[in-house]
C-alpha positions in Angstrom: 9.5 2.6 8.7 12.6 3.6 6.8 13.4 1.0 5.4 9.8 -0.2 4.3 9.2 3.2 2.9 13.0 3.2 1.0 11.4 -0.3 -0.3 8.2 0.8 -1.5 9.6 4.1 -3.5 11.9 1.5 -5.0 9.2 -0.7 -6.0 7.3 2.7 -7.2 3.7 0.7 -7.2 2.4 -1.5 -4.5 -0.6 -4.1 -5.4 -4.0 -3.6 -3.4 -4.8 -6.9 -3.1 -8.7 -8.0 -1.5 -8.8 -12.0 -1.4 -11.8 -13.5 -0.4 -10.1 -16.9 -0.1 -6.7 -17.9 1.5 -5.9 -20.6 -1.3 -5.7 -17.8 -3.2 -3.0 -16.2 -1.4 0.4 -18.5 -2.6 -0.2 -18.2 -6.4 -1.0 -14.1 -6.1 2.3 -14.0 -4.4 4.1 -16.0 -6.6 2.3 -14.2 -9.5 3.6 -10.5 -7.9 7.3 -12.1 -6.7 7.6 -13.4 -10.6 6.3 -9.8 -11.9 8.8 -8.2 -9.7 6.9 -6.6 -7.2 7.8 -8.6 -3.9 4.8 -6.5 -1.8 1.4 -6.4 -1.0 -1.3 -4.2 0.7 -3.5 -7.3 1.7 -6.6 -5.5 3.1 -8.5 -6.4 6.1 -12.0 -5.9 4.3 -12.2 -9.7 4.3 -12.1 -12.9 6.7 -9.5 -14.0 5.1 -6.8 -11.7 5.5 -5.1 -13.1 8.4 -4.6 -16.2 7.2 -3.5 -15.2 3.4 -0.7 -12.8 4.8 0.3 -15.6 6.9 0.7 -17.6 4.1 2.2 -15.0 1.9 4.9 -14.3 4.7 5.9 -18.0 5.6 6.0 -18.8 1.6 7.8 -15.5 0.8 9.3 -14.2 3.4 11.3 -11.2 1.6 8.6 -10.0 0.4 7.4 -6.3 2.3 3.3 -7.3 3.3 1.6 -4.3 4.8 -1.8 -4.8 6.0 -4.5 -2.5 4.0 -7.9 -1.3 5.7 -6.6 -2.2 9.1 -9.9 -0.9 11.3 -9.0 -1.8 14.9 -6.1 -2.5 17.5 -7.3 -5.8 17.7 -6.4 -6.1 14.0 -2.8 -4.8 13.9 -1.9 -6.9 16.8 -3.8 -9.7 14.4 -1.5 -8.5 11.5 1.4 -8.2 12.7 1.6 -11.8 14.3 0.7 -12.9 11.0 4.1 -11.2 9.3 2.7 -7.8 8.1 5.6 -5.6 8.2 3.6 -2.3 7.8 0.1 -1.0 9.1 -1.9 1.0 6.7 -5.9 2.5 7.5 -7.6 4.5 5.1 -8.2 7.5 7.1 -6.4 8.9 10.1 -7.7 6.9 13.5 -5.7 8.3 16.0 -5.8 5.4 18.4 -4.7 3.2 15.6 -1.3 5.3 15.0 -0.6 5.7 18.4 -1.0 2.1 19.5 1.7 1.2 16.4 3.8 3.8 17.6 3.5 3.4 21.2 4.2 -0.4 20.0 7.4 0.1 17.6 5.2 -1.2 14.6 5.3 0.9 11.4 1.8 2.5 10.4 1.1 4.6 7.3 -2.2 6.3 7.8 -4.2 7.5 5.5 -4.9 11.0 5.1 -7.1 13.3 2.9 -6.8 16.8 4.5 -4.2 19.3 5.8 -5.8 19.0 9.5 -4.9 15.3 9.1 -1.7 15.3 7.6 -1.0 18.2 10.5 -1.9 15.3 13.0 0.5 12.4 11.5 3.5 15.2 11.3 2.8 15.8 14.9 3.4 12.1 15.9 6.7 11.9 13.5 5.2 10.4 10.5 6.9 11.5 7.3 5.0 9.1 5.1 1.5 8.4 4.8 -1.2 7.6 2.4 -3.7 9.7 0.6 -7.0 8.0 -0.3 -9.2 8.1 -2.3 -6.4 9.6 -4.1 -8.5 11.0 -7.4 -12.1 11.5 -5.8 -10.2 13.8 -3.7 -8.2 16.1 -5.8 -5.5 14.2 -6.8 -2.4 15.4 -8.0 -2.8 18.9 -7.4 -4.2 18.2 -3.4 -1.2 16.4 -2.6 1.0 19.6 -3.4 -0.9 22.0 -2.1 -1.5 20.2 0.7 2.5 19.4 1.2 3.8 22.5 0.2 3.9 23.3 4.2 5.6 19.9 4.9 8.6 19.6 3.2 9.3 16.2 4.5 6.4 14.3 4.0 6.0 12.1 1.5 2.6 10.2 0.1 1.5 7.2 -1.0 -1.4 8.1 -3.4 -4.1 5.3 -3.7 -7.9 4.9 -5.1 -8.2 5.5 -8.9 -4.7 5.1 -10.0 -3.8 3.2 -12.7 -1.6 2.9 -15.8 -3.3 6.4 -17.6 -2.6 8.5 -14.9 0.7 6.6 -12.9 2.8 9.2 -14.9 1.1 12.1 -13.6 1.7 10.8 -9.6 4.9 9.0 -10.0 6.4 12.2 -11.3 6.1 14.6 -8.8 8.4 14.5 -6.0 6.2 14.6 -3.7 5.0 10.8 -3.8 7.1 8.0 -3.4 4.9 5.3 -4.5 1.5 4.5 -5.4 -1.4 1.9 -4.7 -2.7 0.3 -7.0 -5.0 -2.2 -7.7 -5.5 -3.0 -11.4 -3.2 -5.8 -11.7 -4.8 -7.6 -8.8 -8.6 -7.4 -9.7 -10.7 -9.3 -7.7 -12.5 -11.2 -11.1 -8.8 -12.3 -12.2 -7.9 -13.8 -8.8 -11.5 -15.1 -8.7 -10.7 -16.6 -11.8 -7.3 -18.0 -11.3 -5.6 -15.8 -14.1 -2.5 -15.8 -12.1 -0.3 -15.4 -15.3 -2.3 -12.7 -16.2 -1.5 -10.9 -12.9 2.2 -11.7 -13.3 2.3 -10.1 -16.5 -0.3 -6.9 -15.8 2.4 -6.6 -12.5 5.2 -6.7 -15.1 3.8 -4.1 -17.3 3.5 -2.1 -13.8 6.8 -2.5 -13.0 8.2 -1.6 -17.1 6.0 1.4 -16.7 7.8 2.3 -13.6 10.8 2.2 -14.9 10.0 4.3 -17.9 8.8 6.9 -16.2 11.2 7.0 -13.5 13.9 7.1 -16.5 
């Protein structure tokens, strides 16, 4: 998990992506690859997840693919055969995060409370995700929730975007964020691939200006 986690605080933002259709899958990548962010939290909300991170992973194979909204065992195993490199759930399923660890497979639940966040520090995890980042105190949450955790570190996600990525990316406690603005679902729908490329290289300037 190391060095997925030393990847995404490098990258600073990583793409939400929801694709209803697997054709979809090699010109987002090559959009996000081109706009310098080589990642992607390809979410299991649709049929076609499997098959676009297999895609994504044969095509690209540097780049870091976690798999977003991941429900069931049955799906890790699903995700993880088809090269994610990283588990991610939106809240904290137990059986989830002990099947990856008992497993060896990185997982990076999500969390929204200090009972929760108590649970994932219990089992080792020192980096997880807070969602819905904004409808659930944002900024200030996050440190008073870590203030007892010294080494945790969060991935905030739900409601960021380029107004507010200052206010997250500058507190130490977050390493990265999640974001979805460059990916939309009407642009992919669309095809506006170069738009995406470009939106993804405005994330990635902004990064770097606020990072210094």
């Amino acid at each position: 998990m190391s060095n997925i986690a030393d990847k995404f605080e490098e990258l600073g933002v990583i793409p939400v992506v929801v694709l209803n259709d697997a054709k979809d899958a090699l010109p987002l990548a090559k959009a996000l690859v081109d706009g310098g962010l080589p990642c992607a939290e390809v979410t299991f909300r649709t049929a076609a997840a499997e098959e676009s991170i297999r895609l994504m992973h044969e095509a690209y194979p540097d780049m870091v693919l976690a798999a977003g909204t991941v429900l069931t065992t049955e799906q890790v195993d699903r995700a993880v055969e088809a090269g994610a490199s990283v588990i991610v759930s939106p809240g904290f399923d137990p059986e989830i995060v002990d099947y990856c660890i008992s497993k060896n497979i990185p997982v990076m639940p999500g969390i929204v409370t200090p009972s929760e966040l108590a649970q994932a520090v219990k089992r080792g995890l020192t980096r997880v995700k807070f969602f819905p980042a904004t409808a659930a105190g944002g900024i200030k949450m996050i440190k008073a929730m870590c203030a007892a955790y010294t080494n945790v570190r969060i991935m905030p996600t739900g409601g960021i975007n380029t107004a507010n990525l200052e206010e997250f990316l500058s507190c130490d406690k977050i390493f990265c964020c999640g974001g979805s603005w460059m990916v939309k679902g009407d642009m992919i729908k669309a095809g506006e691939f170069d738009k995406i490329k470009d939106m993804t290289a405005e994330a990635v300037a902004l990064v770097k200006k606020i990072r210094g």
